[in-house]
Backbone as CSV, one residue per row, in Angstrom:
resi,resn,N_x,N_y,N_z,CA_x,CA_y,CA_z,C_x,C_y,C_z
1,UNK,-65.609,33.339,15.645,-66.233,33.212,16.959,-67.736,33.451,16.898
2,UNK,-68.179,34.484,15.797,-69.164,34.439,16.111,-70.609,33.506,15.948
3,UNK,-69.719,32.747,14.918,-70.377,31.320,14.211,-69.947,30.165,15.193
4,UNK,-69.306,29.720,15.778,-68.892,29.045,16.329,-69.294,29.142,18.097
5,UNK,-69.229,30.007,18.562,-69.112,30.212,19.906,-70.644,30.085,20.479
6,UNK,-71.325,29.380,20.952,-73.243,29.270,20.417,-73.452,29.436,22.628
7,UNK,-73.816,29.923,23.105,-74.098,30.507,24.277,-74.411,28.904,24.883
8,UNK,-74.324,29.001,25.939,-74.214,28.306,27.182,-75.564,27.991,28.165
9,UNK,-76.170,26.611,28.370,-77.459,26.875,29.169,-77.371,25.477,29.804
10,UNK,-77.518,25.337,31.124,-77.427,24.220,32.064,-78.990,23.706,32.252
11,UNK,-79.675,24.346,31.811,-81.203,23.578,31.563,-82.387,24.497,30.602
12,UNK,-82.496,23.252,29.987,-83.447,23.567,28.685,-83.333,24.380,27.668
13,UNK,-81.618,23.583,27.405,-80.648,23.687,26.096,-81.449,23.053,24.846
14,UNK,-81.387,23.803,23.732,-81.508,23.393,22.665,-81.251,24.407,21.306
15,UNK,-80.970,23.858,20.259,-80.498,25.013,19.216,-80.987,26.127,18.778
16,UNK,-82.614,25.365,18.963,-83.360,26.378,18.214,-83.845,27.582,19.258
17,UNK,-83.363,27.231,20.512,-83.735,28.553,21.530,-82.650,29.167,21.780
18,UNK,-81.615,29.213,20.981,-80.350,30.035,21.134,-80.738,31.469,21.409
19,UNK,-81.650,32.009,20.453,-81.590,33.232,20.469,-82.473,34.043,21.816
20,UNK,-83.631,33.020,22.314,-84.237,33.230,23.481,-83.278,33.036,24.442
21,UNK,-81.984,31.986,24.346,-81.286,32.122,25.400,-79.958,33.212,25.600
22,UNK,-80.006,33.694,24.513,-79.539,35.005,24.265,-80.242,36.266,25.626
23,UNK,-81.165,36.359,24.775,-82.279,37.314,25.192,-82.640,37.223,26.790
24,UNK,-82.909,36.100,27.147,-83.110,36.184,28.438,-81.842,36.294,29.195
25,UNK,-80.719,36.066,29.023,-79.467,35.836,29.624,-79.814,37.312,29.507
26,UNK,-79.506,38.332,28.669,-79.423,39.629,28.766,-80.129,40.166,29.959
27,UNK,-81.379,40.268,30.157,-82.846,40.559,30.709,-82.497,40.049,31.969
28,UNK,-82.085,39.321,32.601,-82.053,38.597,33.526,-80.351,38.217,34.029
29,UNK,-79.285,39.504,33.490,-78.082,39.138,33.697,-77.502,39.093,35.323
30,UNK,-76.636,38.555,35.714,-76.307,39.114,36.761,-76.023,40.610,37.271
31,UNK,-75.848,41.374,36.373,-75.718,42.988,36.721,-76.943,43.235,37.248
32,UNK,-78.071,42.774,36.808,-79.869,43.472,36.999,-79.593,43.232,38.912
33,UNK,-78.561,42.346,39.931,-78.810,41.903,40.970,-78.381,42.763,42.034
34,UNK,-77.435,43.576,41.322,-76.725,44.691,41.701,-77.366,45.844,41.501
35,UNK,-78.327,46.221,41.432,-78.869,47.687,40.610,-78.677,48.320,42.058
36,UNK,-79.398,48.172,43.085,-78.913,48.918,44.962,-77.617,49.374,44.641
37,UNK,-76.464,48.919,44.110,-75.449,49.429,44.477,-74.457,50.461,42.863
38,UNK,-75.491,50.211,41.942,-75.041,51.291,40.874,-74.700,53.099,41.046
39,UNK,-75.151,53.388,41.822,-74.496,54.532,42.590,-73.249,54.405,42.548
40,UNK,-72.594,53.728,43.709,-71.225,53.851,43.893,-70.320,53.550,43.026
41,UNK,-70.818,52.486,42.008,-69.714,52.134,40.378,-69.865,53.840,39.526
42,UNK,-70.963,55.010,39.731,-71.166,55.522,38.972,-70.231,56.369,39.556
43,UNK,-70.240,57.055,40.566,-69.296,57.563,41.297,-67.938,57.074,41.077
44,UNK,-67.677,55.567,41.139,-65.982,55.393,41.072,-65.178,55.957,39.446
45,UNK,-66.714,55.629,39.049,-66.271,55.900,37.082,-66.152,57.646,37.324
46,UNK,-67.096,58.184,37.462,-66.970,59.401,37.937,-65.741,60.215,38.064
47,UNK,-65.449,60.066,39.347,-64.044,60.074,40.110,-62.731,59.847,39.593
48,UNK,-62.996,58.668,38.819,-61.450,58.575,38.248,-61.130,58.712,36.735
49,UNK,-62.435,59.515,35.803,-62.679,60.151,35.043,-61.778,61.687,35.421
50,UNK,-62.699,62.648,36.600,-62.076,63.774,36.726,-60.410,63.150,37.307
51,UNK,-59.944,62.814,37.884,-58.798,62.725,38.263,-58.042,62.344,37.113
52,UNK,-58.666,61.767,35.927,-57.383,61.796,34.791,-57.414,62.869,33.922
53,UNK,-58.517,63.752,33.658,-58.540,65.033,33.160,-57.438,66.065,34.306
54,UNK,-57.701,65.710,35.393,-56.724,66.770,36.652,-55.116,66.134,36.609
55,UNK,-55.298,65.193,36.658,-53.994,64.458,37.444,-53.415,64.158,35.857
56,UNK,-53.675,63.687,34.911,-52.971,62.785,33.387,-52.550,62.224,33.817
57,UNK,-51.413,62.352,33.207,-50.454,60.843,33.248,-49.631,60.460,34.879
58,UNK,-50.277,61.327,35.868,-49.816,60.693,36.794,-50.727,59.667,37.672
59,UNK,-52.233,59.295,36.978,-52.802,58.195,37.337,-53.240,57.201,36.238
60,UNK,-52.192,57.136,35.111,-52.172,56.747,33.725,-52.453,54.918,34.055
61,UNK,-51.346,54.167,35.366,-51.478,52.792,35.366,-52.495,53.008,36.673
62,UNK,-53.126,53.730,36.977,-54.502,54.015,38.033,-55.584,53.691,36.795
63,UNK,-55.746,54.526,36.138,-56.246,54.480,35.117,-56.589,52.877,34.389
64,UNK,-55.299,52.298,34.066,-55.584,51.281,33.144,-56.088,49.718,34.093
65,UNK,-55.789,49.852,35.255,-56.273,49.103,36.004,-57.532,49.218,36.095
66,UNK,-58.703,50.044,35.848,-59.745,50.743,36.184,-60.760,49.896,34.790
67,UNK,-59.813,50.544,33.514,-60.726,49.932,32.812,-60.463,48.025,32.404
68,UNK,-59.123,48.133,33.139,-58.808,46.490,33.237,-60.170,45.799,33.676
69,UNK,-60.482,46.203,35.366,-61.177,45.535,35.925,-62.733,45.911,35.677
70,UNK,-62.948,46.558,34.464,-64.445,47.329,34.230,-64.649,46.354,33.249
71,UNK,-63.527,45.445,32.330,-64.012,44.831,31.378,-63.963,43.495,31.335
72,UNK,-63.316,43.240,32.551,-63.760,41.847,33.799,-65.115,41.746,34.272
73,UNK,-65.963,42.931,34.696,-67.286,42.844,35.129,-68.177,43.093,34.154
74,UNK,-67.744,44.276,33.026,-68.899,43.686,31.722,-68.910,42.285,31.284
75,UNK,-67.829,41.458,31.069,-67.802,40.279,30.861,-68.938,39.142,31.277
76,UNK,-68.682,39.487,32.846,-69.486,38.658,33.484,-71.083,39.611,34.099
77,UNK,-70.831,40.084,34.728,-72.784,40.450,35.023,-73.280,40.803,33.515
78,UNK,-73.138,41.368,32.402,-73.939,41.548,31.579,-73.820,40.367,30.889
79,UNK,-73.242,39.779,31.126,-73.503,38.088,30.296,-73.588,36.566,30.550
80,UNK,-73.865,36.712,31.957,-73.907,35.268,32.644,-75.166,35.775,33.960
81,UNK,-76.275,34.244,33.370,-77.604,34.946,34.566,-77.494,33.294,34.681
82,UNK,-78.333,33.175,35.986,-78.775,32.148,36.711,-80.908,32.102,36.857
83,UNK,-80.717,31.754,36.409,-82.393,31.502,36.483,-83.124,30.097,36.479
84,UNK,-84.157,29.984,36.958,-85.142,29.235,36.903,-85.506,28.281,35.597
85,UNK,-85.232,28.944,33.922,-85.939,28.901,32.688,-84.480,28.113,32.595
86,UNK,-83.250,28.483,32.698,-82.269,27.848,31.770,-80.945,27.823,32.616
87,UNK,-81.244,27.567,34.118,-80.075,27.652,34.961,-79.012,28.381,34.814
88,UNK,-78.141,28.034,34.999,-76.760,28.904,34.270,-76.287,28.821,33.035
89,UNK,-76.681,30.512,32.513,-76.767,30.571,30.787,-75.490,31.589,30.731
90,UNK,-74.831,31.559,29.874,-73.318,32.675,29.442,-73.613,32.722,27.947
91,UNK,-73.911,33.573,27.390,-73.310,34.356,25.887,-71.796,34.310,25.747
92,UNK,-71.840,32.937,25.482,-70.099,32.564,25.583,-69.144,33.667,24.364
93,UNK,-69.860,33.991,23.132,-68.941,34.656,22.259,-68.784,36.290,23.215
94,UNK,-69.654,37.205,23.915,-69.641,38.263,24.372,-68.572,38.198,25.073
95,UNK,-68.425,37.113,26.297,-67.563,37.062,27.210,-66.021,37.037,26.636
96,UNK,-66.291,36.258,25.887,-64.981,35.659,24.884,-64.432,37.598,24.140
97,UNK,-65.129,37.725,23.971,-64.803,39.089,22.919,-64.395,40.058,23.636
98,UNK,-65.257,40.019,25.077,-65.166,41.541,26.113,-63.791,41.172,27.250
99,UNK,-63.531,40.149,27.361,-62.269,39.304,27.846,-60.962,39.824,26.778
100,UNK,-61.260,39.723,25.427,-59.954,40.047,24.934,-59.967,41.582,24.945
101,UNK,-60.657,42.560,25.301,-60.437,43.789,25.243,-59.763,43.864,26.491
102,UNK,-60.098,43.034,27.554,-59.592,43.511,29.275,-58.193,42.767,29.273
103,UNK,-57.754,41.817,28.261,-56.687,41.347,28.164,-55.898,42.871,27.208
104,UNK,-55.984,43.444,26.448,-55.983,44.457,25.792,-55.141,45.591,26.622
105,UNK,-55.990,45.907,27.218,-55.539,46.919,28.598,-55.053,46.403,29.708
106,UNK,-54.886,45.043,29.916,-53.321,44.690,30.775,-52.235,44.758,30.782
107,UNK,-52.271,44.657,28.834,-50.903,44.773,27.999,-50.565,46.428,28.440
108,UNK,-51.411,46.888,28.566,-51.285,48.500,28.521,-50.856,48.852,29.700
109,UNK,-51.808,48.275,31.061,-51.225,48.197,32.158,-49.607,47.885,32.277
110,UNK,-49.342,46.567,31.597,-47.734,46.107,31.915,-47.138,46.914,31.306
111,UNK,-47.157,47.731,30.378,-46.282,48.628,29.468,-47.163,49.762,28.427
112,UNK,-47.275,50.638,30.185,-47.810,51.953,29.751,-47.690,52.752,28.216
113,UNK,-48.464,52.869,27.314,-48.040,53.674,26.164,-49.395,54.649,26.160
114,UNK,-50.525,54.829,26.710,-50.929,55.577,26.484,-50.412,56.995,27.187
115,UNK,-50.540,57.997,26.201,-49.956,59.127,26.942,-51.434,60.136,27.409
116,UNK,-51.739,60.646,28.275,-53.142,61.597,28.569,-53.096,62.682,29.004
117,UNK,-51.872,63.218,28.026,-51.484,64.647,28.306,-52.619,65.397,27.647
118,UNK,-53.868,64.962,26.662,-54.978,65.765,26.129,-53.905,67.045,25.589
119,UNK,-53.072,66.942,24.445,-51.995,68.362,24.047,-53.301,68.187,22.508
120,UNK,-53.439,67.046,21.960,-54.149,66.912,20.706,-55.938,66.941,20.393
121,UNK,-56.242,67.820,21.809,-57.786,67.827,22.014,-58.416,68.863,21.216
122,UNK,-59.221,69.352,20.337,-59.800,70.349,19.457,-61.203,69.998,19.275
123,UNK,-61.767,71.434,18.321,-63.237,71.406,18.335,-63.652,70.178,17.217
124,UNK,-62.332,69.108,16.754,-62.689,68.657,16.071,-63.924,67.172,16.956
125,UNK,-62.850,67.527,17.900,-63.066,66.329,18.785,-64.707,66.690,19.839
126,UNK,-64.927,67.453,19.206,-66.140,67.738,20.337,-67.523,66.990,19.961
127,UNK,-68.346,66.558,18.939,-69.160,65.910,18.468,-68.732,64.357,19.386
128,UNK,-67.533,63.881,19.085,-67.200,62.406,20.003,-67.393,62.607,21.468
129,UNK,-66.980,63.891,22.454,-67.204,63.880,23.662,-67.874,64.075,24.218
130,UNK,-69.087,64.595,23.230,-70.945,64.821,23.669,-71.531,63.364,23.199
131,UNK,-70.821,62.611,22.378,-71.326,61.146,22.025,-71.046,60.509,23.177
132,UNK,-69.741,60.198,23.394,-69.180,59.654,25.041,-70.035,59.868,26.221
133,UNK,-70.399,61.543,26.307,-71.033,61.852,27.720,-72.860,61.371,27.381
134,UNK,-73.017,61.050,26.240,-74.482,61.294,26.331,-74.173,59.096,26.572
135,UNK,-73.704,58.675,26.076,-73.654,57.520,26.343,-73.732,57.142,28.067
136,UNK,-72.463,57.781,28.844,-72.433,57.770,29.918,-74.030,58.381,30.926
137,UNK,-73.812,58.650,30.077,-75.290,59.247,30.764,-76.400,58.429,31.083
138,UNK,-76.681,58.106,29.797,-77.473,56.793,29.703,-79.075,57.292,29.866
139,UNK,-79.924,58.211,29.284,-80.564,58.602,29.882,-82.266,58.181,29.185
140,UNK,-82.164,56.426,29.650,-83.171,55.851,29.083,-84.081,55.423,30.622
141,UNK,-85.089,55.990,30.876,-85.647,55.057,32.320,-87.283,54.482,31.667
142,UNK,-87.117,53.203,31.676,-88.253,52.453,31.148,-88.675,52.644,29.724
143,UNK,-87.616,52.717,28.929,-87.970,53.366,27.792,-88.180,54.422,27.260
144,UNK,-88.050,55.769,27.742,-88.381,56.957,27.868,-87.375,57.504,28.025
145,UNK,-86.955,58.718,27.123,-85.394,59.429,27.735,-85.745,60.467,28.722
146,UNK,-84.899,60.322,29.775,-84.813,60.922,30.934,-83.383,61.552,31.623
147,UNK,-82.885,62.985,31.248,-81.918,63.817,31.228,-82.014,64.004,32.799
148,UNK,-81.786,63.177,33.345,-81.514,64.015,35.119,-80.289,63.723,36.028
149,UNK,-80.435,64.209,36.524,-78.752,63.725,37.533,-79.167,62.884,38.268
150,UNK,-80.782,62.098,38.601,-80.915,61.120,39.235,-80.725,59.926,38.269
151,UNK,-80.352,60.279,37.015,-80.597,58.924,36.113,-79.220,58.766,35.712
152,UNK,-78.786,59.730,35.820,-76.967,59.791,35.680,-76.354,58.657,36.716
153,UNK,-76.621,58.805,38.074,-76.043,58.937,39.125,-76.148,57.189,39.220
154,UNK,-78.042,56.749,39.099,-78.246,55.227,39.283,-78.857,54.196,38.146
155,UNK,-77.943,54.790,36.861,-78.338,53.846,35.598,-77.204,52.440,35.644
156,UNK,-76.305,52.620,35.748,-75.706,51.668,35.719,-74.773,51.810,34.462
157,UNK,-74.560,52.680,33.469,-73.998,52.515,32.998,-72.245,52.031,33.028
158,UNK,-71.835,52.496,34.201,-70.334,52.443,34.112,-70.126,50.803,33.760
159,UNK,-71.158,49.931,34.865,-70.900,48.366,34.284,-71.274,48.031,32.893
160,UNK,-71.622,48.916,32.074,-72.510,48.073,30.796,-70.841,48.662,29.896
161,UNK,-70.787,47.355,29.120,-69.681,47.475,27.965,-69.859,48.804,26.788
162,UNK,-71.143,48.489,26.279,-71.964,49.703,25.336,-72.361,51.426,25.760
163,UNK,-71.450,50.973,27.531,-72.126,52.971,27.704,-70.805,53.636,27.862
164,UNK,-69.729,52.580,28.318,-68.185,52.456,28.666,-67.294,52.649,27.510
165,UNK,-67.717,51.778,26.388,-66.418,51.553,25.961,-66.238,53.158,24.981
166,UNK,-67.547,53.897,24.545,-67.401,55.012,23.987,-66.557,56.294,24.562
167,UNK,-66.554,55.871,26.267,-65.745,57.048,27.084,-64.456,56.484,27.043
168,UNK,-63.843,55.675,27.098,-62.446,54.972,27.209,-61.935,55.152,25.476
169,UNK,-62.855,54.758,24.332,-62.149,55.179,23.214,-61.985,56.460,22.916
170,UNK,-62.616,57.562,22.993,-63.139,59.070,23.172,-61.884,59.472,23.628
171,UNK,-61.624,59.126,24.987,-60.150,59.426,25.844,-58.898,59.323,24.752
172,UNK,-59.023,57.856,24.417,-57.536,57.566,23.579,-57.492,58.530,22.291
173,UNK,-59.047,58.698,21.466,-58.963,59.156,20.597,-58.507,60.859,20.810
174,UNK,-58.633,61.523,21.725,-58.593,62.774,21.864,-56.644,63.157,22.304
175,UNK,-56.214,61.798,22.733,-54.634,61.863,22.752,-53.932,60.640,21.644
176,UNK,-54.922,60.899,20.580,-53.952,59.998,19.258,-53.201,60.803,18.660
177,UNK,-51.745,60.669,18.175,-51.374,59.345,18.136,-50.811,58.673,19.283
178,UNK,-50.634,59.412,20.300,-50.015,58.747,21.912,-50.556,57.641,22.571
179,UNK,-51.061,56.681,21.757,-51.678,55.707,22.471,-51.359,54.133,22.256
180,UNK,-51.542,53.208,23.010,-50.782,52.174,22.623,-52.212,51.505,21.232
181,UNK,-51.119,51.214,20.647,-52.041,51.077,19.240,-53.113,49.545,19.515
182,UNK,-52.444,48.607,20.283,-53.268,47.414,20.419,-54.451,47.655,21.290
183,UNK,-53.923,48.468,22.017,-55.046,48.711,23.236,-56.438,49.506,22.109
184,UNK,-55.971,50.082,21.338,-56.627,51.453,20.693,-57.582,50.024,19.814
185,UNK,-57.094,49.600,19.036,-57.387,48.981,17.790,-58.474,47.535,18.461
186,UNK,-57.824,47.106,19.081,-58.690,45.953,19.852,-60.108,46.569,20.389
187,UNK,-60.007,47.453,21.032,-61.255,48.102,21.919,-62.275,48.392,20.865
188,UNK,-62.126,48.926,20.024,-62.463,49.762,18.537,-63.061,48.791,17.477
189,UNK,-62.432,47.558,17.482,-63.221,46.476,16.814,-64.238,45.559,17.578
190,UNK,-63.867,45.599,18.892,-64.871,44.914,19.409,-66.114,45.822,19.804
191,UNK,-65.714,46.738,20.283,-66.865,47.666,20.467,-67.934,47.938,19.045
192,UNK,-67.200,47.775,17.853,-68.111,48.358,16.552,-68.565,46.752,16.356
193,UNK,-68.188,45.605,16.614,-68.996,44.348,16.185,-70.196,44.308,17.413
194,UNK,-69.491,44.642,18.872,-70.748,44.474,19.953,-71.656,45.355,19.617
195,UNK,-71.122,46.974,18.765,-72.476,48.122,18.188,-73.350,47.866,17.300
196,UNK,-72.948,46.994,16.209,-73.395,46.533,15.365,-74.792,45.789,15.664
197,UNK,-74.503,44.777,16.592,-75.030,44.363,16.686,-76.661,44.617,17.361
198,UNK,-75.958,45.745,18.350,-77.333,46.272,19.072,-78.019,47.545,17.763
199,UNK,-77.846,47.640,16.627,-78.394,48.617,15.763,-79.616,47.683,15.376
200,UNK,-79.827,46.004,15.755,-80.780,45.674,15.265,-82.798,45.282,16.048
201,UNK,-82.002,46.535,17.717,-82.784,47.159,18.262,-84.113,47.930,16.866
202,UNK,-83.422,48.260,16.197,-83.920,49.686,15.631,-85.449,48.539,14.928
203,UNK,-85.430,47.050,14.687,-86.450,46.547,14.460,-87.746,46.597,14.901
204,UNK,-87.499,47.120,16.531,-88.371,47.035,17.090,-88.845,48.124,17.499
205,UNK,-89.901,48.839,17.128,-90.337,50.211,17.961,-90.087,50.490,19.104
206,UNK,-90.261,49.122,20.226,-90.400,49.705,21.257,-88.895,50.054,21.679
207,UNK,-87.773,49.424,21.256,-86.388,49.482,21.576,-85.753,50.617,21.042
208,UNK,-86.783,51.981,20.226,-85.896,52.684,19.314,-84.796,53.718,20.288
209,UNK,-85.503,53.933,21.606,-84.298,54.724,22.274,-83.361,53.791,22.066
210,UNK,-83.763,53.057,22.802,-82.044,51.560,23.337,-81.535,51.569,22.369
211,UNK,-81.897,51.665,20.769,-80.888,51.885,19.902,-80.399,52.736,19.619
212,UNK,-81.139,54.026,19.784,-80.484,55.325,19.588,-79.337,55.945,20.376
213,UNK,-79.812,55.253,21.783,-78.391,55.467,22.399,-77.130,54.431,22.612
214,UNK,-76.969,53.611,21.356,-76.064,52.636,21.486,-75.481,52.848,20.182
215,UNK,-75.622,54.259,20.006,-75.035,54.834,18.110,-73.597,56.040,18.619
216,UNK,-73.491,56.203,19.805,-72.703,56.740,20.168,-71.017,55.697,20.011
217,UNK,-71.770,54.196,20.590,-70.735,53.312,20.601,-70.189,52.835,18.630
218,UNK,-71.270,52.815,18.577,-70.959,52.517,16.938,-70.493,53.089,16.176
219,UNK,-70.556,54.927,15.683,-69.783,56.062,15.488,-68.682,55.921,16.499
220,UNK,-68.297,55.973,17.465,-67.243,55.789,18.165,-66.456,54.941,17.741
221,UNK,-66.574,53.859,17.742,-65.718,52.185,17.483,-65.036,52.451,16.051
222,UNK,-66.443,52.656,15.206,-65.987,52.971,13.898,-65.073,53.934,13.218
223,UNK,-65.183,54.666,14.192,-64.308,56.467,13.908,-62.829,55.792,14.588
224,UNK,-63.004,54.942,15.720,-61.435,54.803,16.679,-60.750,53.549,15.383
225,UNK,-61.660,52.610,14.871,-61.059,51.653,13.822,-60.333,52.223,12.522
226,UNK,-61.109,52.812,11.979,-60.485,53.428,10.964,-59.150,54.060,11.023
227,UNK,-58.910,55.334,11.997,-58.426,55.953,12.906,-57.082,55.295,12.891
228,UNK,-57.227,54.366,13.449,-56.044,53.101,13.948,-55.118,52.724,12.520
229,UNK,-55.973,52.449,11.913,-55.567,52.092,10.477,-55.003,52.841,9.533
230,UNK,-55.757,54.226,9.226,-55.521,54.707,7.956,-55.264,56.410,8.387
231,UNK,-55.091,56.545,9.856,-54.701,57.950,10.174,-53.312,57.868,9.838
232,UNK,-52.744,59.192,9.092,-51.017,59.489,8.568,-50.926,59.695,9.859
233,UNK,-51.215,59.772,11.099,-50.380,60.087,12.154,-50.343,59.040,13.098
234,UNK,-50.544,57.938,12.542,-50.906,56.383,13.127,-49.606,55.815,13.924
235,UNK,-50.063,55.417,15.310,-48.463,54.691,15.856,-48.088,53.600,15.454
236,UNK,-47.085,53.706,15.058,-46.095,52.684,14.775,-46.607,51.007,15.160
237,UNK,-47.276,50.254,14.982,-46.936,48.791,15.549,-45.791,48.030,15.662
């Protein structure tokens, strides 16, 4: 897919501006149209964060619906913009990739296996849940890191795939082996190819936060892949 799948532009298509039409699709996604209302996504993520630490497994298919429909909207606002330069542009492989993770957690939805009783949580696990929260956090404003509860509250992270998917693997990883293994393993590879990819931020000076805080997802993905694979306490497929 990733050779194959070459992004999408309804005016002033051509090969050699793939990567500008990359770039601007990003910069100019449909999420940037929504920023007024990033509050209340931060809050819903919020909210039904503490209620599965309080409640577990009794909002387990609350839960999987949640990140069902979170990886329906990374799909689309962080990867489909409408503009002026290239009309309607889609990063067709992103969509394609962040689609099979939300297909991922339907399966999970139709036939609950994650368990979120947190019985397997330790200090081993604590380095991943300060990676998770500092992700969630997100605490980049204009380039500059900025630790506040006003930047918490209206960054936007809950819609971005790269601030998300480290708190949703973090979760499974802290109740492995109780977890449904496709859901686990799918999320975990796509997240470490979508991390991968943003490590090549680090080219650019001015992007070195934006990369620094997109190493949470990459240690994450990578730690939940392996994990999946080669942990002796691995579930069954």
């Amino acid at each position: 897919m990733q050779f194959l799948l070459i992004p999408i532009a309804t005016k002033n298509f051509d090969f050699v501006n793939i990567t500008d039409i990359i770039n601007h699709t990003l910069r100019n996604s449909l999420q940037t149209r929504i920023s007024p209302y990033f509050i209340y996504f931060q809050i819903l993520a919020i909210v039904m964060l503490v209620m599965l630490i309080i409640l577990r497994n009794k909002v387990n298919r609350l839960f999987a619906w949640f990140a069902f429909f979170s990886y329906l909207l990374f799909a689309i606002l962080q990867n489909v913009s409408i503009t002026e330069k290239y009309g309607l542009s889609i990063i067709t492989v992103n969509v394609v990739m962040i689609l099979m993770v939300a297909y991922v957690w339907l399966l999970e939805l139709k036939q609950p296996l994650n368990n979120y009783g947190f019985k397997n949580i330790n200090l081993i696990h604590t380095p991943l849940i300060a990676l998770a929260m500092l992700a969630f956090w997100f605490p980049l404003d204009n380039g500059e890191l900025n630790f506040t509860l006003n930047q918490l509250l209206y960054n936007g992270s809950s819609l971005t795939f790269c601030m998300m998917t480290p708190v949703f693997l973090t979760i499974m990883t802290v109740n492995f082996p109780q977890v449904n293994p496709i859901t686990y393993r799918v999320t975990a590879l796509i997240g470490a190819i979508i991390g991968f990819y943003n490590m090549l931020n680090f080219a650019d000076p001015k992007l070195i936060n934006l990369a620094l805080l997109h190493l949470p997802l990459v240690i994450i993905s990578v730690h939940a892949l392996f994990k999946s694979y080669f942990s002796k306490d691995r579930v069954i497929e």
